[in-house]
DSSP file (Angstrom, degrees, kcal/mol; ACC not computed):
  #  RESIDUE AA STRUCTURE BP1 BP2  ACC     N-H-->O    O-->H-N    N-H-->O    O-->H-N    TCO  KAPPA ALPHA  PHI   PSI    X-CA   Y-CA   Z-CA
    1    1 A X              0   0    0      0, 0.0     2,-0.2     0, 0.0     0, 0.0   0.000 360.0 360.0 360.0 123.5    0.0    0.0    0.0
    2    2 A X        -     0   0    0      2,-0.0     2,-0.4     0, 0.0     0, 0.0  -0.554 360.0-141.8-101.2 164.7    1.8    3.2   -0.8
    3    3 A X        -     0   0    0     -2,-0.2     2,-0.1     1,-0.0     0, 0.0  -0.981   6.2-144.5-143.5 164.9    0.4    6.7    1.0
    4    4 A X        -     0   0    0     -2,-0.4    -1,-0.0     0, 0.0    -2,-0.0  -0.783  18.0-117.7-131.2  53.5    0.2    9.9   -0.4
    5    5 A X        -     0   0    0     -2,-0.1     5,-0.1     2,-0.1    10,-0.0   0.410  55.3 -94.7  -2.1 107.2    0.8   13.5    1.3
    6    6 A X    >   -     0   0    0      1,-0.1     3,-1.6     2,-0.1     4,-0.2  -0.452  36.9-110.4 -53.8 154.4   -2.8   15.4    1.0
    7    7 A X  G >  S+     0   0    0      1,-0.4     3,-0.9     2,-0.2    -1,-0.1   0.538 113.8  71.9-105.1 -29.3   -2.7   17.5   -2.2
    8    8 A X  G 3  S+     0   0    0      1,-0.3    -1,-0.4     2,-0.1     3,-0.1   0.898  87.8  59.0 -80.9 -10.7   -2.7   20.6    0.1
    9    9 A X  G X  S-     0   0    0     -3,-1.6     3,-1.3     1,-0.2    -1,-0.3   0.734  94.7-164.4 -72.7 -22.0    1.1   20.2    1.3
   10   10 A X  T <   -     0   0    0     -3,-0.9    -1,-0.2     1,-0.2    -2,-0.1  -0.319  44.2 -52.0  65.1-143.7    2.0   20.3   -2.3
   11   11 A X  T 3  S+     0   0    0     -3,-0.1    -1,-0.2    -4,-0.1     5,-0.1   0.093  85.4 150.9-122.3  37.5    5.3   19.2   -3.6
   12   12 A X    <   -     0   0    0     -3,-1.3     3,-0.1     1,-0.1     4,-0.1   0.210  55.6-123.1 -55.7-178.3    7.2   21.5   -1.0
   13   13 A X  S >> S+     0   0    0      1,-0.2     4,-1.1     2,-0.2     3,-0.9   0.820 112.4  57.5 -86.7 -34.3   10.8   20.3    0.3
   14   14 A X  T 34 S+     0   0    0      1,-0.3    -1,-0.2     2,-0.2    -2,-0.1   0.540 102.1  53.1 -86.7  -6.5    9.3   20.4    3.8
   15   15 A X  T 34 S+     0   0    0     -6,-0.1    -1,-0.3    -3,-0.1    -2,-0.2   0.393 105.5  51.5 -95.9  -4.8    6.7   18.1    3.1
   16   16 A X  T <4 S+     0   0    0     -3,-0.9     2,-0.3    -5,-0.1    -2,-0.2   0.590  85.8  97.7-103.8 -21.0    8.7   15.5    1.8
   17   17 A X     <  -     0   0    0     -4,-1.1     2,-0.2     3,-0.0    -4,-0.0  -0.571  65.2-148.7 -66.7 122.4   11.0   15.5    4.7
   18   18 A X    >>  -     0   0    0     -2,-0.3     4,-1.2     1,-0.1     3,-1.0  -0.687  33.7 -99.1-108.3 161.7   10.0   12.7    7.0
   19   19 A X  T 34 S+     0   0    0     -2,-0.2     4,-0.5     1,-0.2    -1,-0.1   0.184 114.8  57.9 -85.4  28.2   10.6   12.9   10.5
   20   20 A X  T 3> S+     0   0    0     -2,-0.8     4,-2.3     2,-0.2    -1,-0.2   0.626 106.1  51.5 -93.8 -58.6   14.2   10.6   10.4
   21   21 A X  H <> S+     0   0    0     -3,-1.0     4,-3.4     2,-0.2     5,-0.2   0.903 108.3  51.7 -44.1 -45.0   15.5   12.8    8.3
   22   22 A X  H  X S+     0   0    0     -4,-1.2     4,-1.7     2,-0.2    -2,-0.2   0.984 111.2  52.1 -38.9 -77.0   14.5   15.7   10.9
   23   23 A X  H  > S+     0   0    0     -4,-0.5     4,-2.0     1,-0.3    -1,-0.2   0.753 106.9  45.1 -62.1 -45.9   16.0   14.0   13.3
   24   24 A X  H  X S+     0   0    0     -4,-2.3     4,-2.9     2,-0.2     5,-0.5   0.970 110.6  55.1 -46.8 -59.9   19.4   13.4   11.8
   25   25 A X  H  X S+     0   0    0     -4,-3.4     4,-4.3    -5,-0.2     5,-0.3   0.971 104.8  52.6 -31.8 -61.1   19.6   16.7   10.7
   26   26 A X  H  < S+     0   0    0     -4,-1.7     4,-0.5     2,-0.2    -2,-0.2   0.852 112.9  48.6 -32.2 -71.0   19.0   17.7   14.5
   27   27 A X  H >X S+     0   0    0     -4,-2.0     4,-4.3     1,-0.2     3,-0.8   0.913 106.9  56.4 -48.1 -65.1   22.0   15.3   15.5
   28   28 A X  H 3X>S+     0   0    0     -4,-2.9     4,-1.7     1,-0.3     5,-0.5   0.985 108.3  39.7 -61.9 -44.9   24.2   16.6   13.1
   29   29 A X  H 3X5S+     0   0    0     -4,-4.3     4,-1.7    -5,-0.5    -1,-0.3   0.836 108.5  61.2 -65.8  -4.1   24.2   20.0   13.8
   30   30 A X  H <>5S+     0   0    0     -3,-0.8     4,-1.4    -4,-0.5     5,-0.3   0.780 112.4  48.7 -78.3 -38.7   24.2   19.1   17.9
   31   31 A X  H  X5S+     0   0    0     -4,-4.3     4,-1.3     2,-0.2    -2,-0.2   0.874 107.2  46.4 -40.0 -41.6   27.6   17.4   16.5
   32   32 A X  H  X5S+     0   0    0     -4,-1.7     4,-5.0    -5,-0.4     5,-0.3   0.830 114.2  59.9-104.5 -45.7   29.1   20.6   14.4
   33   33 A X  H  X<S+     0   0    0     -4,-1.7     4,-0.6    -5,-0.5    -1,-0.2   0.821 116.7  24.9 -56.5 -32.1   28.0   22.5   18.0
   34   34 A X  H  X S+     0   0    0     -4,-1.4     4,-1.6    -3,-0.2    -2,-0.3   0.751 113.0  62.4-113.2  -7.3   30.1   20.7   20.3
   35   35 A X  H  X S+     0   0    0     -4,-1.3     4,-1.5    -5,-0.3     3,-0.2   0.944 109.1  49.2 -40.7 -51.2   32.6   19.7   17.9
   36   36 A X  H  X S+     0   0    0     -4,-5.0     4,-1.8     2,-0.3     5,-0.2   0.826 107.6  54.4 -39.9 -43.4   32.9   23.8   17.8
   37   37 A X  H  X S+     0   0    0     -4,-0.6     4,-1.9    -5,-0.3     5,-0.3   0.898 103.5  53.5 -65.9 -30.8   33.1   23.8   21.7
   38   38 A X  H >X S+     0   0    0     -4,-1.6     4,-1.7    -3,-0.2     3,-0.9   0.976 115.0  51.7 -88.1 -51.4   36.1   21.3   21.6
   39   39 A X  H 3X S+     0   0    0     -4,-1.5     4,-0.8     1,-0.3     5,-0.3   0.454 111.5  35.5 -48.2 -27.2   37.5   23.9   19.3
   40   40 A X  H 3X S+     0   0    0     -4,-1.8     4,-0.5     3,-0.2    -1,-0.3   0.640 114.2  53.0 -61.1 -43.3   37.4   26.4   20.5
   41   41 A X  H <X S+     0   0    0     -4,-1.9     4,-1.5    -3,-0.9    -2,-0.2   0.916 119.5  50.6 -69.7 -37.1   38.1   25.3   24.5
   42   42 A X  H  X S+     0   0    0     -4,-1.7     4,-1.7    -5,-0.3    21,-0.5   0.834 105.4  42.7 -50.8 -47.4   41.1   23.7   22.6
   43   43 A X  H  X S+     0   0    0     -4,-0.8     4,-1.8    -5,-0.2     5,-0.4   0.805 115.2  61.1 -81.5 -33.8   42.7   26.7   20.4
   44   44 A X  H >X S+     0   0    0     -4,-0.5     3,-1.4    -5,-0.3     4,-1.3   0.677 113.9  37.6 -39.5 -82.2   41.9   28.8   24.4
   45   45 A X  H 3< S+     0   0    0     -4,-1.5    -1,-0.2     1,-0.3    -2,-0.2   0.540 114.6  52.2   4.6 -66.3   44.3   26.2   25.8
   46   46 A X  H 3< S+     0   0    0     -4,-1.7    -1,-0.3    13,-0.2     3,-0.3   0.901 111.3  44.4 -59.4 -55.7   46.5   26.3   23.0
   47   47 A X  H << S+     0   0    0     -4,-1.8     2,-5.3    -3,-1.4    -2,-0.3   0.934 106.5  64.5 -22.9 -69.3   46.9   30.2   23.0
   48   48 A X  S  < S+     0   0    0     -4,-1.3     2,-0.9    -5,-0.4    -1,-0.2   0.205  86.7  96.6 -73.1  35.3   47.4   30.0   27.0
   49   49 A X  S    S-     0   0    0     -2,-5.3    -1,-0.1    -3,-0.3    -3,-0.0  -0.861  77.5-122.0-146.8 108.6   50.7   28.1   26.7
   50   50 A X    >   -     0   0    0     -2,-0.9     3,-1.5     1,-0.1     6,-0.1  -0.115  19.8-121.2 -43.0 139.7   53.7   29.3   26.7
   51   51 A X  T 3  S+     0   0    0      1,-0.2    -1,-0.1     5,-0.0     5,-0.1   0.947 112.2  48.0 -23.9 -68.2   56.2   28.6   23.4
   52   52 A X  T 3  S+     0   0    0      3,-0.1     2,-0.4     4,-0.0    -1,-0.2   0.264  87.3 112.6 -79.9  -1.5   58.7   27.0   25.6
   53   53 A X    X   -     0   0    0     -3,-1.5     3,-1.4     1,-0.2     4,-0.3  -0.567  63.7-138.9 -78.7 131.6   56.5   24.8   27.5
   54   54 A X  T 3  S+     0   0    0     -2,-0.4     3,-0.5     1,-0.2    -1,-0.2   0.774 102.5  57.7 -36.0 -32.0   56.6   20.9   27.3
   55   55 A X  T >> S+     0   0    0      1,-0.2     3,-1.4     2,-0.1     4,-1.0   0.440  81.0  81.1 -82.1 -13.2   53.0   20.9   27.3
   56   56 A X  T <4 S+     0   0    0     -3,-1.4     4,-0.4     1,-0.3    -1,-0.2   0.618  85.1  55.6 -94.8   5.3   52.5   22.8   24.6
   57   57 A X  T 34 S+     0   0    0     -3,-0.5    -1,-0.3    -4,-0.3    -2,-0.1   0.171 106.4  57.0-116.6  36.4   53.1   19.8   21.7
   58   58 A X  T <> S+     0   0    0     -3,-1.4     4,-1.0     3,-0.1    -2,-0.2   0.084 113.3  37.5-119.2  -3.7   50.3   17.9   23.4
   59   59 A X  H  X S+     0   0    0     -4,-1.0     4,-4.0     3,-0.2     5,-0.2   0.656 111.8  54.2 -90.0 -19.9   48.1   20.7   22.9
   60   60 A X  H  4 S+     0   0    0     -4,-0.4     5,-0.1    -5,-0.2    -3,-0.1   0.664 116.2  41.4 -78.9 -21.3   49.3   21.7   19.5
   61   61 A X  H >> S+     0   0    0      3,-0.2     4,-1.1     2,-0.1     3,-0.7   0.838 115.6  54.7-103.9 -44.2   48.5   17.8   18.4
   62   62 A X  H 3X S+     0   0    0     -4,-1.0     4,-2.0     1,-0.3    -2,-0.2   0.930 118.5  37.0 -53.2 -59.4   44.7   18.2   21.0
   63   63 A X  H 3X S+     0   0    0     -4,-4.0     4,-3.1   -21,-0.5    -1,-0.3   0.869 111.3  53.9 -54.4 -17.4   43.8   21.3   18.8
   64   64 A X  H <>>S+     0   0    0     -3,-0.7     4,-0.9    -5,-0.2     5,-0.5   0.806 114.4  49.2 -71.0 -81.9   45.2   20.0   15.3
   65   65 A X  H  X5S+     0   0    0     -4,-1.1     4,-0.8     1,-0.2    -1,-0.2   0.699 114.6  39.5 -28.2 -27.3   42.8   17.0   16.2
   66   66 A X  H  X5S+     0   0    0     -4,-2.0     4,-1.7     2,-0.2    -1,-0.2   0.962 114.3  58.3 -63.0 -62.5   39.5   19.1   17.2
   67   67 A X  H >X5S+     0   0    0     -4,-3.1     4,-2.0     1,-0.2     3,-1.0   0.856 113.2  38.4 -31.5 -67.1   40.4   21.5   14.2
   68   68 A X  H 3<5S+     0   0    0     -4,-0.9    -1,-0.2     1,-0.3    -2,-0.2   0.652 114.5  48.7-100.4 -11.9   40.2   18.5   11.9
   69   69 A X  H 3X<S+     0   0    0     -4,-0.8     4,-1.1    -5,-0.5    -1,-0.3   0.604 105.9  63.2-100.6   4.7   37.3   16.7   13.3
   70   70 A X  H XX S+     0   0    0     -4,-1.7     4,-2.4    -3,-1.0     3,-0.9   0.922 105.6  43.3 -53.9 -66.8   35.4   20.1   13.3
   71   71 A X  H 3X S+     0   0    0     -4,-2.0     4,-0.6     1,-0.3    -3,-0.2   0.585 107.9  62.3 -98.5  11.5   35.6   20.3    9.4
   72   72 A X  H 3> S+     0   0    0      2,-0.1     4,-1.5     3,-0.1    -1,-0.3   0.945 108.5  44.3 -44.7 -58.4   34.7   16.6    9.1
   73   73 A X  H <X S+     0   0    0     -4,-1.1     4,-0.9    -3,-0.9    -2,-0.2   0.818 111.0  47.2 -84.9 -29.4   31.8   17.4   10.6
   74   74 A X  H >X S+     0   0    0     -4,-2.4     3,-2.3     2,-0.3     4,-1.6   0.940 109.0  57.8 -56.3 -81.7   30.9   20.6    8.7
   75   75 A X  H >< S+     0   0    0      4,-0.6     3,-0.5    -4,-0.6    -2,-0.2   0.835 102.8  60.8 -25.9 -57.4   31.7   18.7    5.5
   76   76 A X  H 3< S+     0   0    0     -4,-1.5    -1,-0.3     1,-0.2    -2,-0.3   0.752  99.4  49.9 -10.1 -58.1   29.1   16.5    7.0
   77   77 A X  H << S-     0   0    0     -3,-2.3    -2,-0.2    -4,-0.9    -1,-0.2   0.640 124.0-103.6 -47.6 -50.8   26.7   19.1    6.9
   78   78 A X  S << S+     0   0    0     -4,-1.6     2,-0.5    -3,-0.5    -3,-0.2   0.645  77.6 138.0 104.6  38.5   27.5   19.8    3.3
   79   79 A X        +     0   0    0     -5,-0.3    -4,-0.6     1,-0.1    -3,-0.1  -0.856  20.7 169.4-125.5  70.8   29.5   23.0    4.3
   80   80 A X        +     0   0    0     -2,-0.5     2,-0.2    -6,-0.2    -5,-0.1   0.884  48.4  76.5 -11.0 -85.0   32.3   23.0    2.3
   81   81 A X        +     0   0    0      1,-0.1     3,-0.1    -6,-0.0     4,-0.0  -0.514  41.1 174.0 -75.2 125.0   34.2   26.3    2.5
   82   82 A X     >  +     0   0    0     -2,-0.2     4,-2.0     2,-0.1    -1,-0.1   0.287  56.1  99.8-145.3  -4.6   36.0   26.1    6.0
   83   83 A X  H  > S+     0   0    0      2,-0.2     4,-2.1     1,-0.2    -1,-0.1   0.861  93.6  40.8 -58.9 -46.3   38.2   30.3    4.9
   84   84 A X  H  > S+     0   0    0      2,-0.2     4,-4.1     1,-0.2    -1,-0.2   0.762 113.1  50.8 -81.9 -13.9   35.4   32.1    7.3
   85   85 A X  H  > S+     0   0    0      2,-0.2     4,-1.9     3,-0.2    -2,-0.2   0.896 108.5  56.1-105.6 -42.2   35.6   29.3   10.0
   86   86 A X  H >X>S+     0   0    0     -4,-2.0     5,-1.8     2,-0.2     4,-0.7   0.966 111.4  44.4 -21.6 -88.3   39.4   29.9    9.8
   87   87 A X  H 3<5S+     0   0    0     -4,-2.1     3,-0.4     2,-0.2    -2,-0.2   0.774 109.7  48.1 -18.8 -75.8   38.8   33.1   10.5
   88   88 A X  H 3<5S+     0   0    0     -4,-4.1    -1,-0.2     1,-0.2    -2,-0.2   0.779 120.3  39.1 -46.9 -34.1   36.3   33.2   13.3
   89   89 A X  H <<5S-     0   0    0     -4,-1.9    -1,-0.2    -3,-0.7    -2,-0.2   0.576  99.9-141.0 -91.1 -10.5   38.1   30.7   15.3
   90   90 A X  T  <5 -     0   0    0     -4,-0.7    -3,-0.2    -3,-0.4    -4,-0.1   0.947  24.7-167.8  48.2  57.0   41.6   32.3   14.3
   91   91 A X      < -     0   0    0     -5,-1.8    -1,-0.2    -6,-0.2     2,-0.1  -0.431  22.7-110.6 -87.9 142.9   42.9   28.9   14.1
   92   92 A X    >>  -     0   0    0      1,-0.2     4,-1.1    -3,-0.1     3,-1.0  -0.511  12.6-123.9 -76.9 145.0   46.8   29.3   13.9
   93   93 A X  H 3> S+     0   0    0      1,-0.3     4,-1.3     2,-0.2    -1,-0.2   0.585 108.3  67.0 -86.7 -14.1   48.4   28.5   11.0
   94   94 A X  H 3> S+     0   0    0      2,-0.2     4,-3.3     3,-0.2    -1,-0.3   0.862 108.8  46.5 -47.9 -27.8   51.0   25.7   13.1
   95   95 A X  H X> S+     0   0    0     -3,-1.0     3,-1.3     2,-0.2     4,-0.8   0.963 111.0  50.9 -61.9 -54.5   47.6   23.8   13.5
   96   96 A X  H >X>S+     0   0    0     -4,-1.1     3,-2.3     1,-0.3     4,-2.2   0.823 110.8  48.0 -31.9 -62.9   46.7   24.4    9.6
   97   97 A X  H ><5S+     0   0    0     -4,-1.3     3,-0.7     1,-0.3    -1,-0.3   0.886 108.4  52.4 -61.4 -39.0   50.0   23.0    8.5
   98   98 A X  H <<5S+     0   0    0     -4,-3.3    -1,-0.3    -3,-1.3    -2,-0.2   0.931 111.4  49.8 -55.9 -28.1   49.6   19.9   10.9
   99   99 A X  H <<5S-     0   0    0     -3,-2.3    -2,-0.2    -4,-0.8    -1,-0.2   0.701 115.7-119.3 -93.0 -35.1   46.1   19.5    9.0
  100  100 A X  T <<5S+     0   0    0     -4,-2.2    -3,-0.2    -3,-0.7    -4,-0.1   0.578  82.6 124.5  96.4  -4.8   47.9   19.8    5.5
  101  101 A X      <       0   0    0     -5,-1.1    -4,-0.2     1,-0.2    -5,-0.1   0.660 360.0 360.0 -62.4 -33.3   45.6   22.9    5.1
  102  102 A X              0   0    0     -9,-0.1    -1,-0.2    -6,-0.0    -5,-0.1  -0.046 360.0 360.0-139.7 360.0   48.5   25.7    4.4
């Protein structure tokens, strides 16, 4: 038996979306959000660390790792272009070059 959207929903995009899709959606972007938070808490971290420190090439490798599973998940998303997100986050160009990015 197949079923049929009534005629008045038309052949909108949102009417075709069933409520699995919704929900995935939902998930990924609760992903992209705290993937962002571990970037952010990460590059703080990273910043707050002296040059000279031992500690600071286990933080240089924790952000490179955040950084790169951040634009996984955007690429996930279908968000491509990763130049503004660079930006916003100021992510340092040592992380980029670990990333292959620069």
């Amino acid at each position: 038996m197949s079923v049929r959207p009534p005629q008045v929903f038309g052949n909108t995009q949102a009417a075709q979306t069933n409520p699995l899709d919704l929900e995935i959606l939902g998930e990924k972007a609760s992903a992209l959000g705290r993937a962002g938070e571990r970037v952010e808490k990460t590059l703080c971290l990273l910043r707050g660390t002296d040059t000279e420190s031992p500690e600071r090439t286990t933080r240089l490798k924790d952000a490179t790792d955040a950084v790169y599973g951040y634009f996984i998940q955007r690429e996930l998303c279908g968000l491509r272009r990763h130049q503004d997100v660079i930006r916003e986050y100021a992510i340092p160009n040592e992380v980029l070059v670990r990333l292959g990015a620069r």
